[in-house]
BAZALUM-110066 format. One record per residue (C-alpha): residue number from 1; residue in one letter; x, y, z. Coordinates in nm, 4 decimals, always signed. Each point is the difference from the previous one (the first is absolute). Example, Ala and Ser with C-alpha at 12.3 -4.5 7.8 and 13.67 -1.06 7.14 Angstrom:
% BAZALUM-110066
<pt n="1" res="A" px="+1.2300" py="-0.4500" pz="+0.7800"/>
<pt n="2" res="S" px="+0.1370" py="+0.3440" pz="-0.0660"/>
% end
This chain:
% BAZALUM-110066
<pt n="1" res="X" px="-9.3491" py="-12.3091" pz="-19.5594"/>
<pt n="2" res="X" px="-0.2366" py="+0.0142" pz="+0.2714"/>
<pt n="3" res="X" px="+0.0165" py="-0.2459" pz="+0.2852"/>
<pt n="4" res="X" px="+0.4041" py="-0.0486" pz="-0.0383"/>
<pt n="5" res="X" px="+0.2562" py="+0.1722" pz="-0.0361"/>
<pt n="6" res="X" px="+0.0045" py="+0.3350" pz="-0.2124"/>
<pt n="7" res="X" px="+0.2797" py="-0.0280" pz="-0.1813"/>
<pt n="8" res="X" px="-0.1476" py="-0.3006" pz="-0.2061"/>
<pt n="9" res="X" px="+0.1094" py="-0.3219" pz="+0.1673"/>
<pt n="10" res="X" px="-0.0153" py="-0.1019" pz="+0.3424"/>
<pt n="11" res="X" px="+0.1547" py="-0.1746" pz="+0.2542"/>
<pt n="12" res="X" px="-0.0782" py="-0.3485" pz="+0.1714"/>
<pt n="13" res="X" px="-0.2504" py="+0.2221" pz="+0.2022"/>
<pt n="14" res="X" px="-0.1696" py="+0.2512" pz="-0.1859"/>
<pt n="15" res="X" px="-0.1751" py="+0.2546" pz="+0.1341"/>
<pt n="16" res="X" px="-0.2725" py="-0.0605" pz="+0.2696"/>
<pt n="17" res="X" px="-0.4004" py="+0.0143" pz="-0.1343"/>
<pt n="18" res="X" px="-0.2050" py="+0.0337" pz="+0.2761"/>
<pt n="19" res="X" px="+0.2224" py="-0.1878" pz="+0.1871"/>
<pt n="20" res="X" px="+0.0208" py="-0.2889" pz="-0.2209"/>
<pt n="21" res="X" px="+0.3415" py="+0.0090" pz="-0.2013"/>
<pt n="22" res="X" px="+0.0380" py="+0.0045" pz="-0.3858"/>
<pt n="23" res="X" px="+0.2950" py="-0.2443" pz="-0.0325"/>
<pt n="24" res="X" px="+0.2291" py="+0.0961" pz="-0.3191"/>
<pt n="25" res="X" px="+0.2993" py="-0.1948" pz="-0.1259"/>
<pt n="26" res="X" px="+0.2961" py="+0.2344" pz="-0.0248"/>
<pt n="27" res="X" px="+0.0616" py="-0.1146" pz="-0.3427"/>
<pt n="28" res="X" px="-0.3475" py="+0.0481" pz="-0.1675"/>
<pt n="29" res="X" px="-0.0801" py="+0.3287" pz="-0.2150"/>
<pt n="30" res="X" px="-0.3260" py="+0.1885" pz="+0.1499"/>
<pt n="31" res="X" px="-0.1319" py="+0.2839" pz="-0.1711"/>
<pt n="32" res="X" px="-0.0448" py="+0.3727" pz="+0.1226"/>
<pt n="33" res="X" px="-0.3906" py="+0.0185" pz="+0.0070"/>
<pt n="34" res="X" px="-0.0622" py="-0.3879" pz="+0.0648"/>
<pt n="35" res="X" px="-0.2397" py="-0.0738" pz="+0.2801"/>
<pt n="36" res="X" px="+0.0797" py="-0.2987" pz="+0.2288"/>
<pt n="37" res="X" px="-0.3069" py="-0.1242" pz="+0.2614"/>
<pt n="38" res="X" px="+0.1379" py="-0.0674" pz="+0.3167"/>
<pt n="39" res="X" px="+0.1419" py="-0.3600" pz="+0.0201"/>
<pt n="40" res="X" px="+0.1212" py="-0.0432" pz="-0.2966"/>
<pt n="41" res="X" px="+0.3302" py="-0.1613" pz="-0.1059"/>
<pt n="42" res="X" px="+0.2015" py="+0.0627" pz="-0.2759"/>
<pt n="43" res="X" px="+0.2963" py="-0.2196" pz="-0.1027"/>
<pt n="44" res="X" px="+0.3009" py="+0.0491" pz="-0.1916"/>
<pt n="45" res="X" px="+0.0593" py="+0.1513" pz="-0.3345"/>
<pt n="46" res="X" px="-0.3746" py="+0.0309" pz="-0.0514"/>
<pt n="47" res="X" px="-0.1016" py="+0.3037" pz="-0.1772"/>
<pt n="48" res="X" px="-0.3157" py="+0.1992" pz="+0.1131"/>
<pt n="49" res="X" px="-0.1009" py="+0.3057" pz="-0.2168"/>
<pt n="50" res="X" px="-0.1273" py="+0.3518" pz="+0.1410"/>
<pt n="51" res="X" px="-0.3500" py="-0.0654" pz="-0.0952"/>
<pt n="52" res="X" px="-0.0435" py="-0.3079" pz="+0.1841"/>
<pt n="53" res="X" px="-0.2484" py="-0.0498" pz="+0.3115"/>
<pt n="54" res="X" px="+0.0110" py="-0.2817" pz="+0.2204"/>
<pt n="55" res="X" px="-0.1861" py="-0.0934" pz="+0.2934"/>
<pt n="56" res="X" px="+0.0334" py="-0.2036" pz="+0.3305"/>
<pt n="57" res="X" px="+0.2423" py="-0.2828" pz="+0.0575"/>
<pt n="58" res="X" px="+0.0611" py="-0.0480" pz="-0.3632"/>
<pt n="59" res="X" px="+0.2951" py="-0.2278" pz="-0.0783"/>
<pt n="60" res="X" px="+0.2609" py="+0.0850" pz="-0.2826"/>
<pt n="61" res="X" px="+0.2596" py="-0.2500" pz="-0.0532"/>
<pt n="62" res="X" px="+0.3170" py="+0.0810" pz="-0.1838"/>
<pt n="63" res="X" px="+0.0536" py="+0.0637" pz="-0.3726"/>
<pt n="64" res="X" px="-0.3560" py="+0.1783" pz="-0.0542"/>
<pt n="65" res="X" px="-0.0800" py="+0.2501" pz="-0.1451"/>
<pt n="66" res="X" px="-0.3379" py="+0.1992" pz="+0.0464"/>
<pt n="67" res="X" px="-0.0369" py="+0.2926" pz="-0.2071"/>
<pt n="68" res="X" px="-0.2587" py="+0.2617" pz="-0.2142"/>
<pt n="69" res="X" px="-0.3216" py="+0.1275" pz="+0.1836"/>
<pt n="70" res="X" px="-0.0321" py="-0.3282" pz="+0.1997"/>
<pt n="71" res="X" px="-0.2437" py="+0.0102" pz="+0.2956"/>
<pt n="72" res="X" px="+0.0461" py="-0.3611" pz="+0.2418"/>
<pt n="73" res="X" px="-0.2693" py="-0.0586" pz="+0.3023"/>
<pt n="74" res="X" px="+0.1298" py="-0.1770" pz="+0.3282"/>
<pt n="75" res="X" px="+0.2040" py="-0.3320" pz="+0.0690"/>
<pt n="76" res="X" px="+0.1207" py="-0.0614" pz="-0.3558"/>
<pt n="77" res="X" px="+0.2918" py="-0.2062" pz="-0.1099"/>
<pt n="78" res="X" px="+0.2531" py="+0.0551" pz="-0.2665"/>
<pt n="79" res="X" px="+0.2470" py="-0.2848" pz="-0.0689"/>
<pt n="80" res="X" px="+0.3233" py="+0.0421" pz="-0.2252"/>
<pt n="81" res="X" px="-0.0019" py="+0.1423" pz="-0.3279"/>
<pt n="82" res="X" px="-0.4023" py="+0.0675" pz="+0.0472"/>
<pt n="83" res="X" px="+0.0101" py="+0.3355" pz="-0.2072"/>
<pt n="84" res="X" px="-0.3361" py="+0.2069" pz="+0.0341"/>
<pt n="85" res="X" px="-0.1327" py="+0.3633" pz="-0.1775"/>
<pt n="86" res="X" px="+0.2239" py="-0.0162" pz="-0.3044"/>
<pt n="87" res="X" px="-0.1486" py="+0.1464" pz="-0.3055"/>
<pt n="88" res="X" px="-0.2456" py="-0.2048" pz="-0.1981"/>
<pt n="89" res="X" px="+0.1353" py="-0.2393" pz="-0.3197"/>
<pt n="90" res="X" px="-0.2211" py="+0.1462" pz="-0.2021"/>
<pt n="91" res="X" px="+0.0994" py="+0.1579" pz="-0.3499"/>
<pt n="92" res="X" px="-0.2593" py="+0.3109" pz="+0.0254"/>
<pt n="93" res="X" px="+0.1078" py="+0.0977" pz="+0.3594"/>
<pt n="94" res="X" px="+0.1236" py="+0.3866" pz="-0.0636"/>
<pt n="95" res="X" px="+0.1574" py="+0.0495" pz="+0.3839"/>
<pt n="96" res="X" px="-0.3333" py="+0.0995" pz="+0.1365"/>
<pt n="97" res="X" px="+0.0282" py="-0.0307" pz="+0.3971"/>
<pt n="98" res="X" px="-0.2658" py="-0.3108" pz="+0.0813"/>
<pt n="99" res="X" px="+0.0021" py="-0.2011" pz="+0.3057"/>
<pt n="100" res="X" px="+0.0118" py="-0.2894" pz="+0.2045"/>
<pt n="101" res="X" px="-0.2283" py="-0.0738" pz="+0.3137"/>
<pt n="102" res="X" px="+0.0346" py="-0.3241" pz="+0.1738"/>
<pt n="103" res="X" px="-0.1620" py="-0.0816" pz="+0.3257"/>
<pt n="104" res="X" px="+0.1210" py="-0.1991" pz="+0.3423"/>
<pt n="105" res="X" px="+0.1138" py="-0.3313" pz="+0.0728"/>
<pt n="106" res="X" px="+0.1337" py="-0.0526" pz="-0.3219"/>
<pt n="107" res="X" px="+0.2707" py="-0.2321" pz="-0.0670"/>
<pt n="108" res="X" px="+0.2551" py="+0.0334" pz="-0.3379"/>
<pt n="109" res="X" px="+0.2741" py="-0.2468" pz="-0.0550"/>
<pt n="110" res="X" px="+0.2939" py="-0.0267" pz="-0.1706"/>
<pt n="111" res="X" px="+0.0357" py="+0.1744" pz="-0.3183"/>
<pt n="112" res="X" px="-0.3838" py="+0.1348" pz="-0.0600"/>
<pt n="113" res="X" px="-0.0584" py="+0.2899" pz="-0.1524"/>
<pt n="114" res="X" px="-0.3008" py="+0.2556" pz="+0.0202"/>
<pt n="115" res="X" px="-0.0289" py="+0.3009" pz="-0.3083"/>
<pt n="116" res="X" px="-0.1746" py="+0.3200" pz="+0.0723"/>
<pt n="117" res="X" px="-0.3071" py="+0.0586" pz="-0.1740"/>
<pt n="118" res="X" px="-0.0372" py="+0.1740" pz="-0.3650"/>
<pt n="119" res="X" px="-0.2000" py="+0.3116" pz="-0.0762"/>
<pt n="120" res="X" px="-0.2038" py="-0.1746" pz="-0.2107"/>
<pt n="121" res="X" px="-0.1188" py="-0.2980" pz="+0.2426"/>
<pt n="122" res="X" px="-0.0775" py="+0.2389" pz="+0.2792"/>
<pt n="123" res="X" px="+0.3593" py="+0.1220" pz="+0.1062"/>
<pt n="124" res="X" px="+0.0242" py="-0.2970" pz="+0.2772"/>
<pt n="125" res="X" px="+0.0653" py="-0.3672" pz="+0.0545"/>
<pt n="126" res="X" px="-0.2194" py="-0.0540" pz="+0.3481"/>
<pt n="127" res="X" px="+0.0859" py="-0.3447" pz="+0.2365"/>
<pt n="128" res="X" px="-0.2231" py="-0.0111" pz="+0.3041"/>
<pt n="129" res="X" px="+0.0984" py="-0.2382" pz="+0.3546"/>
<pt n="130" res="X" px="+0.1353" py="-0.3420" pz="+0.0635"/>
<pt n="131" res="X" px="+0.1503" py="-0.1106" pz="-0.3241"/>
<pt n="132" res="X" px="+0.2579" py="-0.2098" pz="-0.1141"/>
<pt n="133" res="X" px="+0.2135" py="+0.0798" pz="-0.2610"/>
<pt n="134" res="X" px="+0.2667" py="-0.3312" pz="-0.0495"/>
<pt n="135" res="X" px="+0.3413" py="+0.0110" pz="-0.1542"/>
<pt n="136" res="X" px="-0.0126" py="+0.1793" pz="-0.3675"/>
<pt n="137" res="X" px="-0.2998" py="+0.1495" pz="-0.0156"/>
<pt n="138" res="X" px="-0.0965" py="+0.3116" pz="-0.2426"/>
<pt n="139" res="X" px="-0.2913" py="+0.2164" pz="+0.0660"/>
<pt n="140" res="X" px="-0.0557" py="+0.2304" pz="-0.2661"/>
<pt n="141" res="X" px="-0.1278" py="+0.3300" pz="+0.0081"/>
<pt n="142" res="X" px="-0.3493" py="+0.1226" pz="+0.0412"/>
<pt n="143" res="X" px="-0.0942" py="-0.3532" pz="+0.1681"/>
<pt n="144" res="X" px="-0.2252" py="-0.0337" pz="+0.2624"/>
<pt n="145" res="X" px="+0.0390" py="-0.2530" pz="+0.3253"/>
<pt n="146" res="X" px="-0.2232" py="-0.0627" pz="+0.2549"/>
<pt n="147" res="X" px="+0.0458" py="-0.1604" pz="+0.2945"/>
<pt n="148" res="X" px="+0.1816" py="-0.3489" pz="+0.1299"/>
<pt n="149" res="X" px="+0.0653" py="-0.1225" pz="-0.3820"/>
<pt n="150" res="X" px="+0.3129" py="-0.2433" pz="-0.0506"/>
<pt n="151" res="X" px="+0.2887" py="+0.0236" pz="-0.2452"/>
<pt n="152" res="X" px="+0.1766" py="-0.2681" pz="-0.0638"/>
<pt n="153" res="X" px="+0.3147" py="+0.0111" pz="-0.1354"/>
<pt n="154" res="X" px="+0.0905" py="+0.2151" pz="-0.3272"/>
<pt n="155" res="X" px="-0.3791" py="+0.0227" pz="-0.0450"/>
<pt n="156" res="X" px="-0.0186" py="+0.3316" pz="-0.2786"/>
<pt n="157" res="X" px="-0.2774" py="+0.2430" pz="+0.0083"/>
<pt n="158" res="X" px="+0.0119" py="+0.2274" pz="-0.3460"/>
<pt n="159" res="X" px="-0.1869" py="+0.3936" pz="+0.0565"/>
<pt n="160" res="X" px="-0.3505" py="+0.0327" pz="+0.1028"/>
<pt n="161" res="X" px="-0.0444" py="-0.3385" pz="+0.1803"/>
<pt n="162" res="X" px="-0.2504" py="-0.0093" pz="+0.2628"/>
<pt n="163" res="X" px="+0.0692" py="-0.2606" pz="+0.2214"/>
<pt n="164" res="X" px="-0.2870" py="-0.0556" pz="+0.2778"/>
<pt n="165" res="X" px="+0.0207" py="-0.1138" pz="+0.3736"/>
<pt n="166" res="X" px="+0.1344" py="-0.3413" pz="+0.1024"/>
<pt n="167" res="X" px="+0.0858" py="-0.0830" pz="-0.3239"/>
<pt n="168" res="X" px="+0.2918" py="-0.2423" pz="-0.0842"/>
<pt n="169" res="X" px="+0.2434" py="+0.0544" pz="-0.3396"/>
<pt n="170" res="X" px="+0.2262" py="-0.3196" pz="-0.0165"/>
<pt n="171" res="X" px="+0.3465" py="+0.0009" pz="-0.0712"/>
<pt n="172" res="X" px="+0.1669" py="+0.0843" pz="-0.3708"/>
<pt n="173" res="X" px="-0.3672" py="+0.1452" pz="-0.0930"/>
<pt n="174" res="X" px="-0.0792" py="+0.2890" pz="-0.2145"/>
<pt n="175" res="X" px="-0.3246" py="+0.2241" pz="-0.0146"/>
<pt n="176" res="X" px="-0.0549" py="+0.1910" pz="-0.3110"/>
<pt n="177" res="X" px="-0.0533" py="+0.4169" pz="+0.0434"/>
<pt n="178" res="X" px="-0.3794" py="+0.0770" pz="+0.1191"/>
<pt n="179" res="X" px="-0.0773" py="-0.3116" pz="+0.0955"/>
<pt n="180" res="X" px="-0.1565" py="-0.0855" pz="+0.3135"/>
<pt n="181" res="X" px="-0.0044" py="-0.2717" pz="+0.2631"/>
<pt n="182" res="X" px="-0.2797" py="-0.0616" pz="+0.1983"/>
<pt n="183" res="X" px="-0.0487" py="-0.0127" pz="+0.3404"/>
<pt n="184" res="X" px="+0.1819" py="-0.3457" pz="+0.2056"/>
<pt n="185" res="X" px="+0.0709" py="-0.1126" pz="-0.3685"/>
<pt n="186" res="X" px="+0.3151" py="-0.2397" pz="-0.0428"/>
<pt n="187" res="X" px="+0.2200" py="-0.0088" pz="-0.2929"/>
<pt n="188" res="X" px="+0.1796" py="-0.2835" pz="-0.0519"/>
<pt n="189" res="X" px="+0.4251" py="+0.0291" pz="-0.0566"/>
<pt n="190" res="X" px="+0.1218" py="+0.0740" pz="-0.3268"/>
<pt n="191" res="X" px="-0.3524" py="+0.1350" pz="-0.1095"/>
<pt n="192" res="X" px="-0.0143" py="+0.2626" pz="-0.3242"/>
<pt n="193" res="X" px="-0.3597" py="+0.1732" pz="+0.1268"/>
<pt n="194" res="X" px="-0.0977" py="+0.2459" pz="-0.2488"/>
<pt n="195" res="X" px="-0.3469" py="+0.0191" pz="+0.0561"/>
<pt n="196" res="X" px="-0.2162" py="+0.1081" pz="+0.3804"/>
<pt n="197" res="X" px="+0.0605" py="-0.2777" pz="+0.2245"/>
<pt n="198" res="X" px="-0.2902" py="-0.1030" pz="+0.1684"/>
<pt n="199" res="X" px="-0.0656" py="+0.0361" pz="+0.3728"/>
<pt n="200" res="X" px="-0.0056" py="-0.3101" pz="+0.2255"/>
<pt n="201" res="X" px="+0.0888" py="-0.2252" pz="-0.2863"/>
<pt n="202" res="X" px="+0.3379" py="-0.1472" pz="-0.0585"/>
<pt n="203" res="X" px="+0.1828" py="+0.1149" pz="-0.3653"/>
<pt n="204" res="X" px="+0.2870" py="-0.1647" pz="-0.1594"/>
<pt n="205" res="X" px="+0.2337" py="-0.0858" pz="-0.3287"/>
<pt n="206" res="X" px="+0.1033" py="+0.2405" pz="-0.3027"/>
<pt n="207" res="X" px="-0.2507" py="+0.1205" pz="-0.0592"/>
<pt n="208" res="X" px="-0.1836" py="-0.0137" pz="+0.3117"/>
<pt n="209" res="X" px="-0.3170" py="-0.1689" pz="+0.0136"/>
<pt n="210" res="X" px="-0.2022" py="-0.0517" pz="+0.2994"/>
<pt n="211" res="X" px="-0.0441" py="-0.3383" pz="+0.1693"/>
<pt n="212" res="X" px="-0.3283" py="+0.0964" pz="+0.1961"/>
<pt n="213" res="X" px="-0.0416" py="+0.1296" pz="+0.3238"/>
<pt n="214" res="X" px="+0.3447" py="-0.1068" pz="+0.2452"/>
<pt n="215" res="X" px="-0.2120" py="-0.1957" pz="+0.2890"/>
<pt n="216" res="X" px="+0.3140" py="-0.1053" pz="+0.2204"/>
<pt n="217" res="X" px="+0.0756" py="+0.3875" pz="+0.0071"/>
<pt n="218" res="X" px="-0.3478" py="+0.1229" pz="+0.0388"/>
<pt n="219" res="X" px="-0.0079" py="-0.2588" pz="+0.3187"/>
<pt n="220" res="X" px="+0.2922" py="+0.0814" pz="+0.1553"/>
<pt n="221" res="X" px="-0.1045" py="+0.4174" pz="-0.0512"/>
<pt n="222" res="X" px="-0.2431" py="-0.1358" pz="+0.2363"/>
<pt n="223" res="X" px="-0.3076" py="+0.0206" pz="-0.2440"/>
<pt n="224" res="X" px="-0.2857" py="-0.1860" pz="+0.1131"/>
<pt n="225" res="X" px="-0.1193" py="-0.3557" pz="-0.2228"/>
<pt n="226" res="X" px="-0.3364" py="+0.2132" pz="-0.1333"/>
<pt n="227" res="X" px="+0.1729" py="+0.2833" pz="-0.1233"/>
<pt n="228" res="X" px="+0.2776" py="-0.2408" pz="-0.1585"/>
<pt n="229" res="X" px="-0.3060" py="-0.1640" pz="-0.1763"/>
<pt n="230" res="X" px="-0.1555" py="+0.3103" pz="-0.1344"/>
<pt n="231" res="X" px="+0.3440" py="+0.1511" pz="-0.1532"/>
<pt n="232" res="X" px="+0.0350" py="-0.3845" pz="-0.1332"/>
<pt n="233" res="X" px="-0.3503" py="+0.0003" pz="-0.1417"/>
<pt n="234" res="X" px="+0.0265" py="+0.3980" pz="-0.1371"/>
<pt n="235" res="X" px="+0.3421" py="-0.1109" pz="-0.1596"/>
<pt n="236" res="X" px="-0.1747" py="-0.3155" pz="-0.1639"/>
<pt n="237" res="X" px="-0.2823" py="+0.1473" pz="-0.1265"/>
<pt n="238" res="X" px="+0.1362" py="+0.3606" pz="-0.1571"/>
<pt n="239" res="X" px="+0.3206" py="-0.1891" pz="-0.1981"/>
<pt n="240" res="X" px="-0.1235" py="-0.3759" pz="+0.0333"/>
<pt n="241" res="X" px="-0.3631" py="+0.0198" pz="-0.1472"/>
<pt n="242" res="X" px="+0.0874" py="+0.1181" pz="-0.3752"/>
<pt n="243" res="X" px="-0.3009" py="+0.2337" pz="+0.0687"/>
<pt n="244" res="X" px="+0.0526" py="+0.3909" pz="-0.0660"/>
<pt n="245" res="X" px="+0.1989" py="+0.1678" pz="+0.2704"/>
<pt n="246" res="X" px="-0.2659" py="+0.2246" pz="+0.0282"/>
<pt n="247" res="X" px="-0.2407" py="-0.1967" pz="+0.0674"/>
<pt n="248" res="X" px="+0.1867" py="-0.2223" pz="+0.2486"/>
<pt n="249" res="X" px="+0.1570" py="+0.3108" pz="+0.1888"/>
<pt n="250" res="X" px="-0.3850" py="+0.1224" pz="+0.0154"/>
<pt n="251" res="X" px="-0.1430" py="-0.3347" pz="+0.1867"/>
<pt n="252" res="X" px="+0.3101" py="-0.0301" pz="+0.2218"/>
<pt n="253" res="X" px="-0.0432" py="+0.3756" pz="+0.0972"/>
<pt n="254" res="X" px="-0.4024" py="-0.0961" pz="+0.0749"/>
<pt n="255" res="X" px="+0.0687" py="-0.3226" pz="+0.1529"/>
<pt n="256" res="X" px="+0.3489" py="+0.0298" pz="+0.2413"/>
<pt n="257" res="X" px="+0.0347" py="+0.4034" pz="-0.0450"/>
<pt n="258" res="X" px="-0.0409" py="+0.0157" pz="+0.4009"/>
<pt n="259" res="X" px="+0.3030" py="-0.2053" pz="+0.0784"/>
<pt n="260" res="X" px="+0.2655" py="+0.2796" pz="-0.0337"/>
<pt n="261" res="X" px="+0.2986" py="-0.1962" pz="-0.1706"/>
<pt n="262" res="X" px="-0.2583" py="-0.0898" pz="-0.2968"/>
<pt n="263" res="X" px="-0.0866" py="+0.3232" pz="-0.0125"/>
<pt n="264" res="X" px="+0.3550" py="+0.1288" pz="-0.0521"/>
<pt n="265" res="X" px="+0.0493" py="-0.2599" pz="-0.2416"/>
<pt n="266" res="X" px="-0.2495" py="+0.1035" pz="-0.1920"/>
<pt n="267" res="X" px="+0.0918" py="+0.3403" pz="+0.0336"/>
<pt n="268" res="X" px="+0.3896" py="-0.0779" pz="-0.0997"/>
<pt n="269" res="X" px="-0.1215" py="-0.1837" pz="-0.3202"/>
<pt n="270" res="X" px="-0.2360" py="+0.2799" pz="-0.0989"/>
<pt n="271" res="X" px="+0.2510" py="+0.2907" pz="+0.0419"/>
<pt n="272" res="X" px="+0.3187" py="-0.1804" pz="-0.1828"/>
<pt n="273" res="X" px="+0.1156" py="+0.1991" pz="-0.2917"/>
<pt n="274" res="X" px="+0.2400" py="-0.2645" pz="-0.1404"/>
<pt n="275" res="X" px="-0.2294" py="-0.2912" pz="+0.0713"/>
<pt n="276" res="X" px="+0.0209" py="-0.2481" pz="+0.2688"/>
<pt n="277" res="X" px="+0.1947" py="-0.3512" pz="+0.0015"/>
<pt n="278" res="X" px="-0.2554" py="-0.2316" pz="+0.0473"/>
% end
């Protein structure tokens, strides 16, 4: 273990990292090979595997358990029972060595788990900066998180979910493999979304449908009244109008394409694979 004590489990005061200690409960299990960042703390009978890399000031709590080949930016937080970089649930997994990488300022509560990725999806599950992962929530492997997106509690990504910036999943929801939700989109607790979830818009029920664009979030997001109206008017007029997506997506393109959330919108809709929930 690098950054504590050698023998694999360290003392109140771990070894000094450039002169900021890495603090390790006596009574936690810390692999030979497992890299610590300096500041870090590490509480009891948490388990950290030799493959594991963790940066700055990180937080561990007790009863974790981080293992695999499980790569963790700066300032993250790990609360009981969070277990991280176990192998995916997925039948055709064969022991192939995947990955997680997860990025800084991250924040896992109780009881969340993370699976590495699968061979098949790409061979990791990716979380970027600043999320929020409540009590009881699964990521699956091979998703994909971007930045400052809310969990809340037991929300349940299945593999291959792409999950976009500032996004929201309520609690008790489920997402359905290779879907996607869209950028600042808001599912609504106790959702079944098996179809893309579309950015800026607010999705709900079993099965999710959308509800139109989510104007109390797009206004605190700080999103100006024009742009609100164009995303309002786009959403209208592509799922609204009974006219041929095409056709709609093709004068909303012409007409608002040079506000950049319409564009994306656009975009989103255009690339979806399983179709969209409007």
């Amino acid at each position: 273990m690098r950054g504590g004590d050698p023998r694999g489990h360290g003392g109140p005061a771990g070894k000094a990292v450039n002169g900021t200690e890495v603090r390790i409960d006596p009574r936690a299990a810390i692999a030979e090979g497992a890299e610590l960042g300096p500041g870090t703390t590490v509480g009891p009978f948490t388990v950290i595997g030799p493959r594991v890399h963790l940066g700055r000031d990180c937080r561990v709590g007790s009863h974790v358990v981080l293992e695999g080949d499980l790569a963790v930016g700066d300032r993250c937080s790990f609360f009981p029972f969070a277990s991280l970089g176990q192998i995916p649930q997925d039948l055709k997994y064969r022991g192939e060595r995947t990955r997680a990488r997860i990025g800084s300022d991250n924040v896992f509560r109780e009881s969340v788990t993370v699976n590495l990725g699968t061979a098949a999806g790409g061979g990791e599950t990716v979380i970027g900066d600043g999320n929020f992962f409540m009590t009881g929530v699964h990521i699956a492997h091979d998703c994909r998180i971007g930045d400052g997106v809310i969990f809340a509690n037991a929300a349940t990504l299945a593999g291959h979910v792409d999950v976009q910036d500032g996004a929201t999943v309520g609690a008790f929801s489920g997402v359905h493999q290779f879907c996607r939700i869209g950028r600042e989109a808001f599912i609504g607790g106790y959702s079944v979304v098996t179809q893309d979830a579309l950015p800026f818009c607010l999705t709900v029920g079993n099965r999710a449908r959308c509800h139109g664009p989510n104007l109390v979030g797009l206004r605190r997001r700080g999103h100006q009244e024009p742009v609100i109206r164009a995303i309002k008017r786009a959403y209208m007029t592509v799922f609204r109008s009974k006219r041929p997506r095409t056709e709609a997506l093709q004068e909303i393109e012409s007409e608002l394409g040079g506000i950049e959330e319409v564009a994306f919108l656009c975009r989103f809709i255009r690339e979806s694979k399983r179709g969209v929930t409007g």
